[in-house]
VMD Tcl script that draws the C-alpha trace (Angstrom):
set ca {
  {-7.44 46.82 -24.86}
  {-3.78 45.22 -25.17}
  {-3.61 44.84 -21.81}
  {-7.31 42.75 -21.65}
  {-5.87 41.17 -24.88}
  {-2.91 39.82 -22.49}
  {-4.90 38.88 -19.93}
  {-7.27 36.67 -21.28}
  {-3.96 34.71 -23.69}
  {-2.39 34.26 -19.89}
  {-5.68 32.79 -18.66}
  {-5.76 30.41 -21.74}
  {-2.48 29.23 -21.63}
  {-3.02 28.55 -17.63}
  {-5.88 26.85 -18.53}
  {-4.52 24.59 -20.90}
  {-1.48 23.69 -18.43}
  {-3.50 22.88 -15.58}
  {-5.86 21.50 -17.26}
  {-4.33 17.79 -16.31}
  {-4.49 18.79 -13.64}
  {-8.66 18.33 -12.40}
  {-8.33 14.91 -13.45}
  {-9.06 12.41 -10.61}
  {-5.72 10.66 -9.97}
  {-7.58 8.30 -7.80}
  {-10.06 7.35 -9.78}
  {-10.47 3.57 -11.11}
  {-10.49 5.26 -14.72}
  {-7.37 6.94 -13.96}
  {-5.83 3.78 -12.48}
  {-6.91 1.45 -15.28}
  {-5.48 4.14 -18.15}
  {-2.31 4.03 -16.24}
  {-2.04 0.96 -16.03}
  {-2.70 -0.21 -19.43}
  {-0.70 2.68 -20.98}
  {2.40 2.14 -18.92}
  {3.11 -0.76 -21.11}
  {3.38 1.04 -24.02}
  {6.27 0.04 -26.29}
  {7.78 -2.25 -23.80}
  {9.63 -5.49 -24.32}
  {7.04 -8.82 -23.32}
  {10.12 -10.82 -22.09}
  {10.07 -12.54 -25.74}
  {11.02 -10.23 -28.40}
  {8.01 -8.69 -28.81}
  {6.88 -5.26 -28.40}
  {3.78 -4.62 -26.42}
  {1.15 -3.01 -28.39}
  {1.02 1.19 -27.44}
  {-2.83 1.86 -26.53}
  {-4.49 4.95 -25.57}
  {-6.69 4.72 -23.61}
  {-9.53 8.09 -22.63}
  {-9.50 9.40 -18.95}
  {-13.14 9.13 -18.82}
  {-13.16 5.32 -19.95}
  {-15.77 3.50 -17.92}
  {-13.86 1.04 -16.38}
  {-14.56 0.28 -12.80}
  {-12.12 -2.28 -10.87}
  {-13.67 -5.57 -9.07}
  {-12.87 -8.61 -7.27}
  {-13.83 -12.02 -8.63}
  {-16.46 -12.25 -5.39}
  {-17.93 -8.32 -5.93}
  {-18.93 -10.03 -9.49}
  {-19.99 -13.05 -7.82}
  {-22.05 -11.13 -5.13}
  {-23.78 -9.15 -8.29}
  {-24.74 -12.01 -9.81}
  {-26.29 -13.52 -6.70}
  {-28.16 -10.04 -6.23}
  {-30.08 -10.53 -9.95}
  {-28.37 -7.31 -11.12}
  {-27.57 -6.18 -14.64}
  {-24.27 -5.33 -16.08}
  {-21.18 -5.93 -18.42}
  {-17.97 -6.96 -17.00}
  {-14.50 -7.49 -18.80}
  {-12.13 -9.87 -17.78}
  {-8.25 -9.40 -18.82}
  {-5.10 -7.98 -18.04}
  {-2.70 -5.15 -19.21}
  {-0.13 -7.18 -20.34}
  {-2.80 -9.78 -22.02}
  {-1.94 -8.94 -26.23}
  {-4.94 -9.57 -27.21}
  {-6.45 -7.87 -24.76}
  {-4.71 -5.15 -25.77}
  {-5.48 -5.40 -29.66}
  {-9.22 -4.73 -28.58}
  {-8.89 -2.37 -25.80}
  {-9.34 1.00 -27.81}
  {-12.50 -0.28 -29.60}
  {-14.27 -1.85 -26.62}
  {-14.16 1.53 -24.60}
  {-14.90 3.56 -27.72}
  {-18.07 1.55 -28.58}
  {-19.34 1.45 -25.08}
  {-18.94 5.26 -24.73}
  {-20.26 5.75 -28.21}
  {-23.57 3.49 -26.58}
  {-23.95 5.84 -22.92}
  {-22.29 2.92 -21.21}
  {-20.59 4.65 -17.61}
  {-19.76 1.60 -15.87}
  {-17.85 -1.32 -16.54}
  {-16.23 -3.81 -14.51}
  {-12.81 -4.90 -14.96}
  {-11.49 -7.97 -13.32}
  {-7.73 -9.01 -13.47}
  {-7.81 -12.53 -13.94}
  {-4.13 -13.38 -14.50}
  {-3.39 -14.50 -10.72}
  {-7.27 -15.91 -10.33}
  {-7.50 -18.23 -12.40}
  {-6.78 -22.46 -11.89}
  {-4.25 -23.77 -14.80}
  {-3.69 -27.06 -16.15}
  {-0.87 -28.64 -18.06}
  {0.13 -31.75 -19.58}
  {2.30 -33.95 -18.43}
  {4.83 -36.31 -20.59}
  {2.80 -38.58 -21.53}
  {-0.45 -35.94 -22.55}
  {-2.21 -36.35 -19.34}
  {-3.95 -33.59 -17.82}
  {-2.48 -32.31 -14.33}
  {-3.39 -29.19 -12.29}
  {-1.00 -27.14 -11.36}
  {-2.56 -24.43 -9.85}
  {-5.94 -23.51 -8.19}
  {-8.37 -20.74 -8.57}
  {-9.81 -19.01 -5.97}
  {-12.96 -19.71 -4.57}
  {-14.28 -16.40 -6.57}
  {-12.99 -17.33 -9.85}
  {-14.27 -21.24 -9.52}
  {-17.68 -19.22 -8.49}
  {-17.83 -17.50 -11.52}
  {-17.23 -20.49 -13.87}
  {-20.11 -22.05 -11.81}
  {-22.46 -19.13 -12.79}
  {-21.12 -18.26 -16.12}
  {-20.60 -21.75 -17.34}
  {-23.33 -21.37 -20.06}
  {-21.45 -18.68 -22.03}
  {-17.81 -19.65 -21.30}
  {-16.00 -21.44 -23.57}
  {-13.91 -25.51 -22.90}
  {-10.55 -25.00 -21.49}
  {-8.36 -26.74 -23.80}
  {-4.61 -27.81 -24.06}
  {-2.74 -28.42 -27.62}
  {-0.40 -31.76 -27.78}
  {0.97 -32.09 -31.55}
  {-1.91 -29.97 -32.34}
  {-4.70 -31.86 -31.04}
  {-6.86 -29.63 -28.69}
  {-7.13 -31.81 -25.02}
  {-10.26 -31.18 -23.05}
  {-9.07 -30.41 -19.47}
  {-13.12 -31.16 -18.24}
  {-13.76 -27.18 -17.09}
  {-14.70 -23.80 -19.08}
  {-12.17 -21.23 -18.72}
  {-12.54 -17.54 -18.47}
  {-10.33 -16.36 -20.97}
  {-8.79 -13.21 -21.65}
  {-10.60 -11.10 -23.14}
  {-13.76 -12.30 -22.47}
  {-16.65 -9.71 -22.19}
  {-19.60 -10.86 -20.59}
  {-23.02 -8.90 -20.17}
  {-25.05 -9.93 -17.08}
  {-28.91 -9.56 -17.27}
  {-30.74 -9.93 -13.96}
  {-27.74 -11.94 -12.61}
  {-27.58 -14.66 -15.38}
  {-24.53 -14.41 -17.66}
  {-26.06 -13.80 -20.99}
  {-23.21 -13.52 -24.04}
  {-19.74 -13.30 -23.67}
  {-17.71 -11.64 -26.35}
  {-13.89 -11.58 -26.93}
  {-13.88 -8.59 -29.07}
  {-10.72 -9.37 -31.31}
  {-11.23 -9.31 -34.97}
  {-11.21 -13.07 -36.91}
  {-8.59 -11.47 -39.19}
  {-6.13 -10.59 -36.36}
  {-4.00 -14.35 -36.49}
  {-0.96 -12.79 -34.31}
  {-2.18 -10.46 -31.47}
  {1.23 -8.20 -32.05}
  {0.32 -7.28 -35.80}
  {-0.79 -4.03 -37.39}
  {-4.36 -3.69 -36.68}
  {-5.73 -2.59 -40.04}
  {-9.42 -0.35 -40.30}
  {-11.57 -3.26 -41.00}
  {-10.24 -5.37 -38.04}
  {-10.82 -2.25 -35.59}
  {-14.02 -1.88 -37.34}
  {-14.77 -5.55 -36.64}
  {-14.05 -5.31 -33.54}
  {-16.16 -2.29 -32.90}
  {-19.03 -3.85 -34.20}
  {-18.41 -7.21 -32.35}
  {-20.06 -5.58 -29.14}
  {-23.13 -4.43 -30.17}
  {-25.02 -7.21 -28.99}
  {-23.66 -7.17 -25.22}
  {-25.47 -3.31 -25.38}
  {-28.52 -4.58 -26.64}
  {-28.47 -7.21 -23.66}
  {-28.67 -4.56 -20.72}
  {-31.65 -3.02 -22.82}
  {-35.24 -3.04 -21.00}
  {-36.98 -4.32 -23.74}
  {-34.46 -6.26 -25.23}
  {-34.88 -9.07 -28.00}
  {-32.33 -10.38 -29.42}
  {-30.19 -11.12 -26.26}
  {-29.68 -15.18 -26.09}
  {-27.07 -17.25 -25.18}
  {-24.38 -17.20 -28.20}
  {-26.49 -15.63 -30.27}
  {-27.30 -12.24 -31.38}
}
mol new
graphics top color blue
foreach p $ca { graphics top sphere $p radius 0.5 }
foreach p [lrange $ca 0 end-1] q [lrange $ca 1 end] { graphics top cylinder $p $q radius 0.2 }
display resetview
């Protein structure tokens, strides 16, 4: 019996150090955990510490180009996609909640797009006028074609005074639910009581920020109701 006792305490401990293991290095859930986590606690290049996340090996993330999104959208199909990147604070101060509330509603796919080297940006010049300095890609400029209607104005501060630059911008976050190719409701998930991205989120903010998705899930429903443009 001591010896079966052994046996079976070796085959749990083996267990439980493999275990790691049978996870799917290659996976884009695998990729995207990796690459938000390996940020964790490191310096932003201004004093600030990047916010530690932890993020589940089954999240539903699913990587995608600016033109797969585009193509989708042209096909009439249905689905939530989250624009961001790892290094993005505020990004990072919803993160946790976003992927816990989607798994919490059976959501298995998601698609993330990287939009920090996509995008166009704009700047003002000396004397507050508008000038590009660098284009989008055809994808991106696609998207804020198609998505226009849910998108919020890019704007530039002067002396606090917002500037138009005459576009939308896709922001990050910004978490937008697709229903038979037309871009529905876009959410950025951060809580209205979280002023600085690199403060202590509290339980109501994560809370808030929980809750603030809701209405992208009831937008991929069959029968839903309540799905309009900025609304909920």
């Amino acid at each position: 019996m001591k010896k079966f006792l052994t046996i079976i305490l070796l085959l749990v401990v083996i267990i439980s150090l493999t275990g790691c293991d049978n996870v799917d290095k290659s996976s884009d859930a695998y990729q995207f955990k990796e690459e938000y986590e390996s940020l964790n606690g490191e310096d932003n290049g201004n004093g600030k510490t990047i916010r530690t996340v932890e993020i589940p090996v089954d999240n539903p993330m699913k990587y995608a180009s600016t033109d797969e999104i585009v193509e989708k959208m042209e096909n009439k199909e249905s689905f939530v996609v989250y624009f961001g990147f790892a290094k993005c604070p505020w990004c990072r101060s919803m993160i946790e909640e976003f992927i816990r509330s989607a798994q919490d509603n059976k959501i298995d796919t998601i698609y993330y797009v990287d939009v920090l080297e996509v995008r166009d940006m704009y700047q003002l010049d000396d004397e507050g006028v508008v000038q590009q300095v660098k284009e989008g890609t055809k994808g991106y400029m696609k998207l804020i074609d198609l998505m226009g209607d849910v998108l919020s104005d890019y704007t530039l501060e002067k002396d606090g005074e917002k500037v138009e630059v005459g576009e939308k911008r896709i922001y990050a976050p910004n978490v937008v639910a697709v229903v038979d190719g037309q871009a529905e409701k876009m959410v950025e998930g951060t809580s209205e009581k979280l002023t600085d991205p690199y403060m202590k989120l509290t339980e109501e903010m994560k809370e808030e920020s929980y809750k603030s998705f809701k209405c992208l899930w009831e937008c991929l429903e069959a029968d839903a109701t309540t799905c309009q443009k900025n609304t909920c």
